[in-house]
C-alpha positions in Angstrom: 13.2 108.5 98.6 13.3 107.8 94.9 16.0 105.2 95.1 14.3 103.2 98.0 11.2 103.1 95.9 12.7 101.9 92.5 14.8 99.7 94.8 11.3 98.3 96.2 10.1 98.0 92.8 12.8 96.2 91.5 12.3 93.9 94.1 8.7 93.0 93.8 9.3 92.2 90.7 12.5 90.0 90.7 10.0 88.3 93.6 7.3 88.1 91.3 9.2 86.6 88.4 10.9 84.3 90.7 7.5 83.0 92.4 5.8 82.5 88.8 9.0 80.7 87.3 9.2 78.1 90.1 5.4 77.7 90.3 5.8 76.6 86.7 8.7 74.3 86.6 6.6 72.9 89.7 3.6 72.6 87.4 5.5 70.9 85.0 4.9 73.8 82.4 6.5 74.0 79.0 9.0 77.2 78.2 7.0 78.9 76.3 4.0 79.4 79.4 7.3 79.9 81.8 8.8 82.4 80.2 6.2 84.4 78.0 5.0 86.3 81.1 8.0 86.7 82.1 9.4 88.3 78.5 6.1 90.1 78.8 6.8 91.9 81.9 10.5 93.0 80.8 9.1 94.5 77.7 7.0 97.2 79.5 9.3 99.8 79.4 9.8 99.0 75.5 5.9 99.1 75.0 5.5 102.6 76.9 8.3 104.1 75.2 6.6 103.2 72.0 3.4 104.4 73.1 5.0 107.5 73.8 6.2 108.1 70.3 3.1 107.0 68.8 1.5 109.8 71.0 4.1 112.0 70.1 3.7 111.9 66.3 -0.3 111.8 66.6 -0.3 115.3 68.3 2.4 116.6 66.3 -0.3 119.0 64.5 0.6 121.7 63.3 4.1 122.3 65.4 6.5 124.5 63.8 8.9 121.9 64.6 10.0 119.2 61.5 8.1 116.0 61.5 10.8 113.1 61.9 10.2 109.9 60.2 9.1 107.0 61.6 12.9 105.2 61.1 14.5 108.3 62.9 11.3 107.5 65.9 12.6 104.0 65.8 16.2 104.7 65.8 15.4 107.0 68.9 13.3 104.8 70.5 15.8 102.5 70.5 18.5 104.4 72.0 15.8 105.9 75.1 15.1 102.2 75.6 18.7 101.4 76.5 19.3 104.8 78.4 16.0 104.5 80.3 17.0 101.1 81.4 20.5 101.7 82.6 19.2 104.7 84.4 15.8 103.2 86.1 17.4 99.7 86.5 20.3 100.6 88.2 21.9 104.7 88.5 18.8 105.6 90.0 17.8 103.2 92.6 21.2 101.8 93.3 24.3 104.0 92.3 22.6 108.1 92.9 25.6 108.4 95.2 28.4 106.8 93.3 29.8 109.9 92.2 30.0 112.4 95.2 29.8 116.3 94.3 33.0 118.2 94.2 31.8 121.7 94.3 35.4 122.9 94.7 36.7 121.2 91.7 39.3 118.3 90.9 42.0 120.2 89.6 41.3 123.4 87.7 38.3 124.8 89.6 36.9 127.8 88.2 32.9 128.1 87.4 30.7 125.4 88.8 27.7 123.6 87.1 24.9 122.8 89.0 22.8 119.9 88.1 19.0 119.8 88.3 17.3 116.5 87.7 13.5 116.3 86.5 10.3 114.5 87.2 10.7 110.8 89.1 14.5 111.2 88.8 17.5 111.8 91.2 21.0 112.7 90.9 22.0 109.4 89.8 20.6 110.6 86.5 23.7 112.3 85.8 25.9 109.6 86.2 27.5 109.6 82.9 28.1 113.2 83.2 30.0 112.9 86.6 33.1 112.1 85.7 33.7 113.8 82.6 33.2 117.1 84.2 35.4 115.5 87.5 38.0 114.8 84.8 38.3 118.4 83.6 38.5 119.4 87.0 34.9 121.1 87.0 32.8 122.0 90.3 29.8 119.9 90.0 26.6 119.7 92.2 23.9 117.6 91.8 20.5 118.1 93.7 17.8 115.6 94.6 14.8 117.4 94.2 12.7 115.7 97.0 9.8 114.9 97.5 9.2 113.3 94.2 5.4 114.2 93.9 5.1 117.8 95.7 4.9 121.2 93.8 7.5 122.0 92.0 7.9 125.4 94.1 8.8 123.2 96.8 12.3 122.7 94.9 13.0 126.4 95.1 14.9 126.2 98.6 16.7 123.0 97.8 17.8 125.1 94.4 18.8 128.1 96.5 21.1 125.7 98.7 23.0 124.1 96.0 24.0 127.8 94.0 24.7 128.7 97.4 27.2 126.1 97.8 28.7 126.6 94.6 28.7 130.6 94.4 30.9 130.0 98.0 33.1 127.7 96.7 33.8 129.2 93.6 33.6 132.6 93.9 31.5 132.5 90.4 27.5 132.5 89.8 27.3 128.9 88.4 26.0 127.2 84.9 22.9 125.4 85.8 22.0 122.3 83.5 18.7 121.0 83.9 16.7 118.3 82.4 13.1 118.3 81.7 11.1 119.6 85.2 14.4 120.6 86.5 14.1 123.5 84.3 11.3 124.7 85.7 12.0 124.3 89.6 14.9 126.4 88.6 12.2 129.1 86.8 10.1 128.4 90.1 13.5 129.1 92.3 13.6 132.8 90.5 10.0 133.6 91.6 10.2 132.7 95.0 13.1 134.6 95.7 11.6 137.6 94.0 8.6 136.7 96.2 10.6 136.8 99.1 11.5 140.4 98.5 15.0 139.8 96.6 15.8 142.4 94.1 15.1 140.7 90.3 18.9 141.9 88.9 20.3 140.6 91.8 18.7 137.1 91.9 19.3 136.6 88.4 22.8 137.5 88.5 23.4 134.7 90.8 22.8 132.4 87.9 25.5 132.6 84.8 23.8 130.7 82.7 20.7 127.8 82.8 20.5 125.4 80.0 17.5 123.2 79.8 16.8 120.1 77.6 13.7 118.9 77.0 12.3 120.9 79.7 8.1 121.3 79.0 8.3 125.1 79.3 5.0 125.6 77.9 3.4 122.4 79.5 4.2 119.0 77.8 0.4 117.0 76.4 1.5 113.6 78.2 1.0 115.9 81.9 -2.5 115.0 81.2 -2.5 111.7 82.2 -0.8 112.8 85.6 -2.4 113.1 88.7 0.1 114.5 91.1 0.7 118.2 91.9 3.7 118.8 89.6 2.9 116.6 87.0 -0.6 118.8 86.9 1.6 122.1 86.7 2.9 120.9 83.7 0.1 120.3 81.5 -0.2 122.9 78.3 -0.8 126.0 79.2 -1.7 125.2 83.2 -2.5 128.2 84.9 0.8 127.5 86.6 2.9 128.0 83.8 1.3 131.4 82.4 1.4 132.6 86.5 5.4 131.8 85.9 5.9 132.9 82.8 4.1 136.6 84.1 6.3 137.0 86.9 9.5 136.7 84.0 11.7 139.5 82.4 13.1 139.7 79.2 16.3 139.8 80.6 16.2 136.8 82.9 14.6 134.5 79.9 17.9 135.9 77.8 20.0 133.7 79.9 18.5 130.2 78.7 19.3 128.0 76.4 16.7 125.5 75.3 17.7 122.3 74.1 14.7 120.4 72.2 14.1 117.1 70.1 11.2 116.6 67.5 11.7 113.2 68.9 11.5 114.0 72.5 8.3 111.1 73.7 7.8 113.1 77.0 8.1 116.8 76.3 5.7 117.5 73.1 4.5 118.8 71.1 8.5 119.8 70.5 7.8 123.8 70.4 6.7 123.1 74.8 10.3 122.5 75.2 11.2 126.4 73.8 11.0 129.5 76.1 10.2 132.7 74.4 13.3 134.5 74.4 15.6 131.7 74.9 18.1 130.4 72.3 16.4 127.1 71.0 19.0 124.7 69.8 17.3 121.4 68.1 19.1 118.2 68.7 17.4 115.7 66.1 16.5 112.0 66.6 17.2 112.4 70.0 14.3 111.1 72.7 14.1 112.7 76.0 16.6 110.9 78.8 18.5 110.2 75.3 19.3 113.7 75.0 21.9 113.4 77.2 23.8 111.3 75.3 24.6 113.3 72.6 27.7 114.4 72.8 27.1 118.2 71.1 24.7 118.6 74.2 27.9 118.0 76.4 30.2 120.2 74.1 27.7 122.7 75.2 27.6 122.8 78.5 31.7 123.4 78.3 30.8 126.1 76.1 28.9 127.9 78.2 30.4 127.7 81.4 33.2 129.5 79.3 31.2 131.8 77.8 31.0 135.3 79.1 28.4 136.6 81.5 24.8 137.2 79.8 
């Protein structure tokens, strides 16, 4: 669903750009009228990744976390715009399926990670994670959270599928990695089997591990300007957050890792991304998607799925 839509974008505006270029040459325009418009419209994504750092640093406050300067914002800015552009211009909408799952493994088998995207994203997110976990021979899943505007409880029996899949492949409860709203469908997943009756050390045994990065566990400011159902479940402090956080135990929040930036421009203030009683690792000058990139936040994942059980 995702894919066809940024697809669809894509297109409307390659149509758009096209249609405006040949009216001018037709109009006998100069350069600068053909192609400042056209400049314009490809700097978009630049100017809302700024805005979103300005935001960022104006509601800072009085966060625990460091303030980062404004060269270490512009040197992460700068890095999110190239991610963000690679991922939205063309994993996303045209290459989610380049790199199939292999939930049995390529080689070595052995604990499987499941991957779980986050808000207007799809498995082609991962992309660059693919096949360096293929390589070492890792079972790897990655769900599309669909649909891309419903509550994120909807997610919970698309979650349940994919450890399924794994936990039958592998024989082991798998690592789950998720990014940003992934982290909470996979909170949300917990609660609606516990819901459903399942006993609570039993459901969360069927997780190893669940590391999330830059995930808004305590709501993220920018949800405000949402107006869909799981962007509004992830403003500060939503009544859907503390109803989550209520139905949790010490001992399944002892099995997260949180991953955080003070230069995240979508999850902030940075203390949202922590989880009481999670291990909060801070990755600095990262920005959100741009997380993903560093390559300690990789290490870690190999870490883990190693690790013993929590």
């Amino acid at each position: 669903m995702l894919a066809r839509l940024l697809r669809w974008i894509g297109l409307v505006g390659a149509l758009g750009v096209a249609g405006w270029v040949g009216w001018c040459l037709r109009q006998g325009l100069g350069l600068g009228a053909t192609l400042g418009p056209v400049l314009a419209l490809l700097g978009l994504n630049a100017l809302a990744l700024a805005l979103e750092q300005a935001m960022a640093a104006a509601v800072h406050g009085q966060d625990p976390a460091p303030r980062p300067s404004v060269a270490a914002r512009c040197r992460a800015w700068a890095r999110e715009l190239w991610s963000s552009t690679l991922a939205f211009g063309w994993a996303m909408p045209f290459a989610s399926q380049r790199w199939p799952d292999t939930p049995t493994g390529a080689g070595t088998g052995g604990r499987g990670v499941l991957l779980v995207h986050g808000y207007l994203c799809n498995r082609g997110f991962w992309n660059p994670w693919y096949p360096r976990l293929q390589a070492r021979g890792v079972p790897v899943v990655g769900v599309n959270l669909e649909s891309v505007f419903c509550p994120i409880d909807d997610y919970a029996d698309q979650i349940d599928a994919a450890l399924v899949q794994l936990q039958r492949a592998t024989g082991q409860a798998p690592l789950v990695v998720c990014h940003s709203m992934g982290g909470l469908a996979v909170r949300a997943w917990r609660r609606s089997r516990l819901l459903r009756g399942e006993d609570a050390a039993a459901t969360d045994a069927r997780v190893h591990h669940v590391l999330t990065i830059g995930t808004p566990h305590r709501g993220t400011w920018l949800a405000r300007f949402g107006r869909r159902p799981n962007a509004i479940q992830m403003r500060r402090d939503s009544p859907w957050l503390q109803g989550l956080a209520a139905s949790e135990s010490a001992a399944w929040r002892a099995r997260f890792t949180c991953v955080w930036s003070a230069c995240d421009n979508v999850t902030f203030p940075p203390r949202c991304a922590t989880l009481d009683g999670a291990a909060p690792i801070h990755q600095p000058g990262r920005a959100h998607q741009d997380l993903l990139d560093d390559p300690a936040v990789f290490t870690l994942v190999l870490a883990l799925r190693e690790s013993g059980s929590t």
